[in-house]
N, C-alpha and C positions, 0 to 999 in steps of 0.2 A: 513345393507342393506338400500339402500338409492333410495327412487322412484323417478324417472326424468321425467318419462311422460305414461299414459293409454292409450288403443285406445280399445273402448268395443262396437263389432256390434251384431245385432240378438240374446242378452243373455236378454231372458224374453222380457221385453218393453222395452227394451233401444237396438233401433235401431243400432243410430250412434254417438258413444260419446268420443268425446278425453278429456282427463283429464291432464292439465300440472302441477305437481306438483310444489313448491314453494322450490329453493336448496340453498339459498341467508343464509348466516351467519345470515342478524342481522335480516332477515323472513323467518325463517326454517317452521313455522306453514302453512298449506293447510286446509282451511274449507270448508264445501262441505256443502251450505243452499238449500234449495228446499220446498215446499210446501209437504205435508202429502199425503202418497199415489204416489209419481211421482219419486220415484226410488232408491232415499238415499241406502237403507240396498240391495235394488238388486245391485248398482255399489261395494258395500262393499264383495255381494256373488261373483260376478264375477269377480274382485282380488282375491277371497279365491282360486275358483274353476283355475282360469290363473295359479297360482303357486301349486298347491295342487290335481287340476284335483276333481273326487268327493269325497276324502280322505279331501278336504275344504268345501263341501257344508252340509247341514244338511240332516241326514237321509241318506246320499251318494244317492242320486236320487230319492230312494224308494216315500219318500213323496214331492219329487222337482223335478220339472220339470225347465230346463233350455231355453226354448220353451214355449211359449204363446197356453195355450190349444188353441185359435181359429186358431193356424196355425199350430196344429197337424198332419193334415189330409193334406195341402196342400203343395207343394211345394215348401218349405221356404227356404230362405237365410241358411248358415252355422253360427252359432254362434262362434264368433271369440272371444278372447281376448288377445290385444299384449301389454305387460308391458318392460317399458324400466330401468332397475336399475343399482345402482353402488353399488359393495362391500366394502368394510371399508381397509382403507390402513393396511399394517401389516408393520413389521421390515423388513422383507426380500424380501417383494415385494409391488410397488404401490396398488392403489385401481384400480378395473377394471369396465370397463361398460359390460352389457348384454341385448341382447333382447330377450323376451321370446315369443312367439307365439301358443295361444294353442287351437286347431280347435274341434267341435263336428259333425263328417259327420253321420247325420242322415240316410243319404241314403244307407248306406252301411249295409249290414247285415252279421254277429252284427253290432252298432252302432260303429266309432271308432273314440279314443279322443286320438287325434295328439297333440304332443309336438315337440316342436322346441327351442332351446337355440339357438342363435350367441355370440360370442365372439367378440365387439365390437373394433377393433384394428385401427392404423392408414392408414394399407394397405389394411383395407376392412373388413365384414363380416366373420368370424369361425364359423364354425359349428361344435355344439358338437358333440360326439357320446354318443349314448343312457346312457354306465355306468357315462361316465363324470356328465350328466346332475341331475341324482339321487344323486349322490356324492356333486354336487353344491348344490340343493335343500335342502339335508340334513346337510351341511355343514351351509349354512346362516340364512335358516329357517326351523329347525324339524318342522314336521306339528303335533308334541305331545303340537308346541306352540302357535299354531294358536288362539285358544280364547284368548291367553294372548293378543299378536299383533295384533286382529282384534275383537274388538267390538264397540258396537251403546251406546249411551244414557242408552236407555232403559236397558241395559243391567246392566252396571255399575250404574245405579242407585239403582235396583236391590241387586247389590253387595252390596252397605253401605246403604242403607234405612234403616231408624231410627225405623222404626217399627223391624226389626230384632232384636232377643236376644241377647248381647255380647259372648255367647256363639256359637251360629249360622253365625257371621261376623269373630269370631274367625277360625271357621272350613272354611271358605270361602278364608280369607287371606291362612292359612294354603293351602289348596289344591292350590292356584292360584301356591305361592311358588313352592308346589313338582311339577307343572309342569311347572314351570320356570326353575329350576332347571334338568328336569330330570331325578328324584330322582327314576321314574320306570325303567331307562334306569338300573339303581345299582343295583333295585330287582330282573329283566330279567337276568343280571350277575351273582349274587349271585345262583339263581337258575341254570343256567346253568354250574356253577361252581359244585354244588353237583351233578348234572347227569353226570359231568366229569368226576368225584371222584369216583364215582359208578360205572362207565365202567372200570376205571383203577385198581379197587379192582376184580373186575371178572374177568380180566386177570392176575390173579400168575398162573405161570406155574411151575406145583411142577417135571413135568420129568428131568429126566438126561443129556445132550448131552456130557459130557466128554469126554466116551469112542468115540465119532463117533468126536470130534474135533480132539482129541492126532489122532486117524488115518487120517483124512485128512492132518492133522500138518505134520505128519510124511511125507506124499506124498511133501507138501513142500519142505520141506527140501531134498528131493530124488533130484526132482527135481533143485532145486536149487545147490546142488552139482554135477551133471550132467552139465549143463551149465556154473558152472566153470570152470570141466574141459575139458569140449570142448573148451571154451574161451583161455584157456592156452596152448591147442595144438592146436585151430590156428592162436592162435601169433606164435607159433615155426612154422608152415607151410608157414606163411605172410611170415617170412626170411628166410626161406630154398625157397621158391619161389623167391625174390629177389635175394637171392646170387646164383642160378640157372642163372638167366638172365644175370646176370652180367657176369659167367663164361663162358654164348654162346655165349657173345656177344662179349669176351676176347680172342676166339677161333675164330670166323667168321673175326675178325681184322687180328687174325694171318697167315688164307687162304689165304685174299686178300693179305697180304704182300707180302705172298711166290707165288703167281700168278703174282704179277705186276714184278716179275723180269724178264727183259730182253727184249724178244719178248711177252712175257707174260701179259704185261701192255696193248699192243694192243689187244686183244683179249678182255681182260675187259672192255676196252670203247669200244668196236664191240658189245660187249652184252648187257652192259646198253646204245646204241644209240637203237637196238631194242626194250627193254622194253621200253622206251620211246615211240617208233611207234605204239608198239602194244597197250599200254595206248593210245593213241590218235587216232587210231581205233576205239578201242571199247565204245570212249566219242561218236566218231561219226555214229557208228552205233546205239547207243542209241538213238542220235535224231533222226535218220532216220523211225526208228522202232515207235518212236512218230507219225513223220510225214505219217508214213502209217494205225495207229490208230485213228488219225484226219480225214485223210480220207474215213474212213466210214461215219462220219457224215457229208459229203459234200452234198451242197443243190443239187447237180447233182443225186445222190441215189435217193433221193427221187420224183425229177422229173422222173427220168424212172422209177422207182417202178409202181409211181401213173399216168401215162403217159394217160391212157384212160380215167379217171376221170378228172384228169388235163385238158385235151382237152374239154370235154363234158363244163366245167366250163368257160375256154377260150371262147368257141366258144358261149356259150350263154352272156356273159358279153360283146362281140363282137357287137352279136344283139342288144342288148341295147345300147350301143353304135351308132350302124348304126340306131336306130329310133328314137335317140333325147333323148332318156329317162338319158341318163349319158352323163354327170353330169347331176343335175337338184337340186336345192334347193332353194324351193319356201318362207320358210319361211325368209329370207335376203330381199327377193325382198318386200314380203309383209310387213317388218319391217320398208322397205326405204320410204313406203307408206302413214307408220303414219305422218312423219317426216315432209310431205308437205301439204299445204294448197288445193289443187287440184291433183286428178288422174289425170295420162298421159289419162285419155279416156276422162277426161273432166267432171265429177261428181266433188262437192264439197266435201273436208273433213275438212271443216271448224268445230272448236269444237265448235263453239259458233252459230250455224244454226243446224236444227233439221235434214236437209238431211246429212249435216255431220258429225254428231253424229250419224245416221243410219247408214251411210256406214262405218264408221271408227268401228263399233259395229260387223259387218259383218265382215270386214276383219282381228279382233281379236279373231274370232270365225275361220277363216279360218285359222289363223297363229295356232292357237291349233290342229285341223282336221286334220294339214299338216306337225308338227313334226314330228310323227312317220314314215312316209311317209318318209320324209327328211333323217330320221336317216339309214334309210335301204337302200336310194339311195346313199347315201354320204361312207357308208360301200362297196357297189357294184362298185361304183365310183372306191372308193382309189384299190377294188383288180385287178379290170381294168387294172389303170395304172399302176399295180407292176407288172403283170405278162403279158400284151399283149404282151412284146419283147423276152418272155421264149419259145424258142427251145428244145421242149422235145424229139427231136426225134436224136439231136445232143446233149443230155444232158449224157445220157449212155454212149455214144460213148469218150464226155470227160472227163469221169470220169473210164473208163476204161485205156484209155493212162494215165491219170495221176498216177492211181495204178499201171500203170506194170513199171513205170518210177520209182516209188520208192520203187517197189519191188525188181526189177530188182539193184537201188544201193544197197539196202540192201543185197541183195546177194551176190554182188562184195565184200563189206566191208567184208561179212562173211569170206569168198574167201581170201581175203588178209591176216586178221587178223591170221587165221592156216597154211597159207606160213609165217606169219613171227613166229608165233611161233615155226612150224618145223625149220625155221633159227634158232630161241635163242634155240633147243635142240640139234643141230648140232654144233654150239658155245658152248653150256653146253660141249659135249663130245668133242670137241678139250681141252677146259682148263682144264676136269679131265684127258687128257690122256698124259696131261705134267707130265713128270717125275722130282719128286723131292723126297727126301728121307722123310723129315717132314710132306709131303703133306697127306699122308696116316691118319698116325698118329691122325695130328690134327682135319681128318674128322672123324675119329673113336672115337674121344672125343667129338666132335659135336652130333654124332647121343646119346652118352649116356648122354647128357646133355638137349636133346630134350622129353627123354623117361623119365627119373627122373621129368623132368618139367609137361610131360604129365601125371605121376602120382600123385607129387604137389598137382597138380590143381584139380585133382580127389579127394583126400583128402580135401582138404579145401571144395570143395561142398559137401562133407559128413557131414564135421562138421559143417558148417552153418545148414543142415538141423535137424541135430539134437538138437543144439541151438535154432531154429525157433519152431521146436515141441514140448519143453520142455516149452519152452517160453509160448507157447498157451494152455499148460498141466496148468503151474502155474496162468496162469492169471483165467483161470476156477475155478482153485482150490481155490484163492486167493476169488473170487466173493462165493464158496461155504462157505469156511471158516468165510465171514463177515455173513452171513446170521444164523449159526449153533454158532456161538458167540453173536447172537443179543438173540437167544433162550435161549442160555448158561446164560447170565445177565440178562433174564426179569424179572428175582421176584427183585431182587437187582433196578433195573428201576424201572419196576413197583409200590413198595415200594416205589422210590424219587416221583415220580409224583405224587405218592397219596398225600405224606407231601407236593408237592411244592401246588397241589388243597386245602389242605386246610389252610395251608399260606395264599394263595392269599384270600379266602373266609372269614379265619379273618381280612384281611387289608379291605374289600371291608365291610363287616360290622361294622367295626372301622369308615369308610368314610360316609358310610349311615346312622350311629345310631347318627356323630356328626350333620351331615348337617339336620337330620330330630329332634334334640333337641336342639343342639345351636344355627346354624344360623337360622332355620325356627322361634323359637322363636322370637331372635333377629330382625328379620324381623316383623314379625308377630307384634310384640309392636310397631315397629314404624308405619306398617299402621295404625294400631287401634288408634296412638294416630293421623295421617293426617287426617285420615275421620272422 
């Protein structure tokens, strides 16, 4: 983590204070001198407190106030602090800037200490969301690290003052280490590792579920043979329904054949010119039938409906009308007013004379008085001009012709459409009353080729539904079965997960017992032998 710049208002005595840190290669050092007393360790509390909130400051508030007792009582500014940093490049991705912004609003009750992160990019400011920014914090700076990364003088002096025992400077490097390191983050692990261990030892489940698996098992398997073979008869119904179609459809080829002989062929275009007609009928009496569903919602309904209201409405926007009041919008005129150096009445609206500065004060006080005003005239205005030319009294009257005009086709259409059908069944019975010998025959094959189909098709919807139910049987079964298997293996589970807890609890003690006697050592002698 790399500082680029402070801004600290309202925290204790220090007002108003930017701090530009120093990010230059060959002058990475920032010294911060001041006289004794005028704020040094307070600009250092409130970096703690910007990144850390009171989990940085000492005694977390108890004994610190972030607030100047003599502006306790009054009024005071919000203590701000805004810190601008950049992260450390990694392999996989550049280094990034952030601003951090962290408010103390006294005045709210409870007190509440606002955090804000942006995500500093080319196309502008990001704003974290709340998990991000705990995740960022603890990612670049645990605050388990805070006294490492942030002390005074006084402090580290402290640390290695010669009057200290080598035993006493010894315990000092030591603890600085484990929490450089950490090293409680492994202890919190470790423990949490045996109350894991403990949970997963008081759950063996010594019952049985055998007997109650093999019987759900068994409904599987029911199941499942069932739906195969419905599967397998209705593939055989898929093609006894296809070779059904093909067989009526090999027989209705051979009617028309034996129809088109002779005088017979006439007849067949006589019938299919009416299916035509009557197809094109009935396209158009469908829009017709539209067309007279449309017209109910014709603006003319509702003019006669509302016909005495309507008028009452007419006849007073009329009035207004007749007394100047519509149109009328005062505010335009008044606006065209500012605009010039002089009223048409002759008064000055010069801005730069005190009488024109009073009148021009006036008529922006009138241009406010006279919107609302405007808005309700301008509404009366527009319904004026939409409806002073509406004849309601002729509005029923054409809205009644137009309904009976397409009621009235609609009816013709009707009309037509069952004269031409009575034509194509009077056609029907001329071509069946041709005599041919095969003729019979091959309708008598037709009709059993219709009925075999219509039972088909009855079958196959049986066995999809018993396909579809079984289906829905086994997926139940299938969801009970995981559940009475997870019971079946818990001691067998339970068992792994005890030995994988305590695996992992010897690996994490292997890592803790080297890092708190090799390397802390190793650490430990070279400070002692720097200071």
């Amino acid at each position: 983590m790399k500082l680029i710049r402070a801004d600290i208002k309202n925290f204790r005595l220090l007002k108003d204070l930017q701090l530009d840190f120093s990010t230059q290669a060959d002058k990475p050092l920032t010294i911060i001198r001041a006289a004794n007393e005028s704020g040094k360790t307070t600009c250092q509390y409130a970096l703690m407190w910007g990144i850390w909130g009171e989990e940085g400051l000492p005694d977390r508030y108890q004994n610190f106030n972030i607030i100047s007792f003599s502006e306790l009582d009054t009024n005071q500014a919000v203590p701000e602090v805004t810190i601008e940093f950049e992260t450390e490049a990694k392999e996989d991705q550049p280094h990034k800037r952030y601003r951090l912004i962290r408010k103390y609003i006294l005045a709210s009750n409870p007190p509440i200490d606002d955090l804000t992160i942006f995500e500093i990019k080319a196309t502008g400011a990001v704003p974290l969301y709340d998990a991000e920014k705990t995740q960022l914090i603890q990612n670049i700076l645990p605050e388990s690290l805070k006294d490492v990364y942030f002390t005074d003088g006084d402090r580290a002096l402290s640390f290695i003052e010669a009057s200290s025992s080598p035993g006493v400077k010894k315990r000092r490097v030591e603890n600085a280490i484990k929490s450089l390191l950490s090293l409680d983050i492994l202890t919190d692990t470790i423990r949490h590792i045996n109350t894991v261990s403990t949970k997963f030892e008081s759950e063996v489940d010594n019952r049985d579920y055998a007997q109650e698996f093999e019987l759900i098992n068994n409904h599987i398997i029911s199941y499942n043979e069932d739906i195969a073979e419905q599967t397998e008869r209705l593939q055989g119904l898929e093609s006894k329904k296809t070779n059904l179609e093909q067989g009526k459809k090999t027989v209705n080829a051979k009617i028309e054949e034996i129809i088109r002989q002779g005088d017979k062929n006439k007849l067949i275009g006589e019938r299919k010119r009416i299916q035509r007609e009557i197809e094109s009928l009935i396209r158009t009496e469908a829009e017709s039938l539209k067309a007279m569903r449309n017209n109910v919602q014709n603006e003319n309904v509702s003019l006669g409906l509302l016909k005495d209201d309507f008028n009452k409405a007419k006849s007073y926007l009329a009035d207004l009308k007749d007394k100047k009041q519509l149109p009328k919008a005062n505010v335009p005129i008044l606006e065209e007013l500012l605009d010039k150096p002089k009223c048409f009445c002759g008064s000055s609206l010069d801005e730069l004379t005190d009488e024109g500065r009073t009148h021009r004060h006036h008529i922006q006080v009138a241009i406010v008085d006279s919107e609302e005003a405007d808005r309700k005239t301008e509404l009366a205005t527009s319904l004026h001009f939409a409806i002073y030319r509406s004849d309601t009294d002729k509005a029923i009257e054409q809205w009644k012709n137009k309904y009976n005009s397409s009621s009235q086709q609609y009816y013709n259409l009707s009309k037509l459409i069952n004269d031409k059908q009575f034509e194509l069944d009077k056609k029907e019975e001329e071509i069946a009353q041709v005599q041919d010998d095969g003729l019979d025959i091959f309708r008598t094959q037709l009709r059993e080729y219709e009925n075999k189909l219509m039972e088909t098709v009855s079958d196959i919807s049986e066995a999809n539904t018993i396909i579809n139910t079984n289906q829905e049987r086994l997926e139940s079964s299938e969801r009970e079965k995981q559940k009475i298997q997870k019971k079946l293996n818990k001691n067998d589970k339970s068992t792994n997960k005890i030995e994988l807890s305590k695996t992992l609890k010897r690996g994490f003690d292997n890592i803790l017992n080297k890092l708190k006697g090799q390397e802390v050592e190793k650490v430990s002698q070279e400070m002692n032998r720097i200071f």
